[in-house]
N, C-alpha and C positions, 0 to 999 in steps of 0.2 A: 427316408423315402416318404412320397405324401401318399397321403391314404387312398388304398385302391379304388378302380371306379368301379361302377357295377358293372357285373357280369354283359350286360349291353353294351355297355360303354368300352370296354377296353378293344383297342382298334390295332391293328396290322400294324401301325409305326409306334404303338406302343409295348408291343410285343417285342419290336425290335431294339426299342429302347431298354426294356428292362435287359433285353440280352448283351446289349451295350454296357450295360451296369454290372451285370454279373460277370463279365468277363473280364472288365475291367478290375473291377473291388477280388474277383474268387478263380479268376483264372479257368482257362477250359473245362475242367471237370464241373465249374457250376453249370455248364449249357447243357443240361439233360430239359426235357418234358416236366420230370417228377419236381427236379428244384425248383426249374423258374414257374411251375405251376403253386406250389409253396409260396413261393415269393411275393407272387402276384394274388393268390388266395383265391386261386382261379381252378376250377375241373380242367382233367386231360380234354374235355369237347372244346370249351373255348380257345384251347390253343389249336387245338385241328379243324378249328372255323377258319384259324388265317394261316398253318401253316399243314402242310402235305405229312412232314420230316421234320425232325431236330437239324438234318441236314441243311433243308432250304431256309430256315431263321438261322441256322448259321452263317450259310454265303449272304445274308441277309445281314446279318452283323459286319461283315468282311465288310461288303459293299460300303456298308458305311462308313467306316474306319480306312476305305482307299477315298472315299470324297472328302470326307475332313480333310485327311494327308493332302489329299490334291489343292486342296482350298490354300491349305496354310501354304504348302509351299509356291503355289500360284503368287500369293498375297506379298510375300519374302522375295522373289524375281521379281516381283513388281514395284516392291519399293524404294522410294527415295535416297536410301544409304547406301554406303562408298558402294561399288563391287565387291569387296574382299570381305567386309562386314555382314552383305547378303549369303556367299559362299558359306563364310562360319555359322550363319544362323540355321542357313537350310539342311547342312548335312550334321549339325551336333543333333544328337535325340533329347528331346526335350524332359527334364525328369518326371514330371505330371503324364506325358505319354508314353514312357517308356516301358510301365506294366503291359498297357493295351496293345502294342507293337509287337512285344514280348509272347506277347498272347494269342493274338492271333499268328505267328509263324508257328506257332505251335498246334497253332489249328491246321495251318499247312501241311505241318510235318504227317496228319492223320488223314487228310483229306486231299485229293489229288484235284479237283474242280478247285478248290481253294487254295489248292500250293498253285495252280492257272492263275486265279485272281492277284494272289500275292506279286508273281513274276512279273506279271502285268505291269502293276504297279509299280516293282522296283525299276524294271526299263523305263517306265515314264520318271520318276526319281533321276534316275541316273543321267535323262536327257538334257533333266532340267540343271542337273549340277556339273554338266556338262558346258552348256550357256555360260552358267556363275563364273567356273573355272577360266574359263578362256577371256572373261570381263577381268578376273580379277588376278591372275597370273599372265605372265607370258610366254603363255602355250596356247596352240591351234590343234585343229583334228583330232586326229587318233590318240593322238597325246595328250589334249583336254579331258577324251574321253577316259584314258584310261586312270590318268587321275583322278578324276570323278569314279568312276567302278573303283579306286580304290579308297577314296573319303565314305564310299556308300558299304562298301566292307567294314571298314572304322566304326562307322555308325550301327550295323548290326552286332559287331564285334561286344563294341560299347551295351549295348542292351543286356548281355548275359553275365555283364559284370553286378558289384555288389551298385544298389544304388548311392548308397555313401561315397562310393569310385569312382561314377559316372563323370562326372567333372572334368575330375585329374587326368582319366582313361583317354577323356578326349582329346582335351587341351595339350597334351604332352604330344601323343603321334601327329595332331593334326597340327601343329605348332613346328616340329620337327620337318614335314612334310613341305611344309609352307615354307621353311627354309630354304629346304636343298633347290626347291623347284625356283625360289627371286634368285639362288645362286648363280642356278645355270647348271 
């Protein structure tokens, strides 16, 4: 981590960053005041210059971690490869994101404003592999849809498995799945 700024200097998106980091690298339990005020080599005032609550730098972490999501997988519907190669991209969890993922639903599971954000998010997920689906199989509607809620279940599924697993976990049902559906 590069060396802190001074006590002036450290700003509202950097607050949010270092919570981005600690959540990522330590999991929930690092987003208290005391830690990331440790971390950052900062007093409890400088953190309650930019934030209220440990609560709002948390939905504040969230928020960020649904715009990345949203980016990437904007970025993924949007590109150039087959359909069926977009579909695989966008609902596998990626293993570098799969802590942070991990981490915040678990901020969900504690936080009812941020189990809102999460749902949020997974309805917007599910729309968009929703679209993939129905590019890249052939299925319409309800049917697209519910493949998709089911590839976006896989996907959280996959998250709570060992990372060493992640791979296989996916590759195997979503592989299976992709079967029966070209079958008919």
């Amino acid at each position: 981590m590069a060396a802190p700024k001074p006590a002036h200097n450290l700003t509202h998106g950097d607050w949010i960053a270092l919570g981005v980091d600690a959540l990522r690298r330590e999991g929930p339990g690092a987003l208290t005041i005391e830690a990331l005020c440790r971390r950052a080599r900062r007093t409890r005032g400088s953190f309650y210059h930019h934030f209220k609550t440990i609560g709002e730098l948390k939905q504040a972490v969230v928020r960020f971690w649904i715009e990345a999501e949203a980016d990437a997988l904007a970025r993924i519907a949007a590109s150039d490869a087959e359909p069926r190669a977009r579909l695989e991209e966008a609902w596998r969890p990626a293993p570098a994101g799969a802590p942070m993922e991990l981490a915040v639903r678990m901020l969900a599971i504690e936080d009812e404003a941020i189990a809102e954000m999460v749902a949020r998010a997974d309805e917007r997920r599910e729309l968009v592999l929703t679209t993939l689906v129905a590019a890249a199989w052939p299925v319409a509607g309800a049917e697209a849809y519910h493949l998709a809620r089911t590839l976006h279940a896989l996907h959280i599924a996959a998250l709570i498995r060992s990372p060493l697993a992640l791979g296989d976990y996916v590759h195997g049902p979503g592989a299976a799945l992709a079967g029966l559906v070209e079958r008919g």
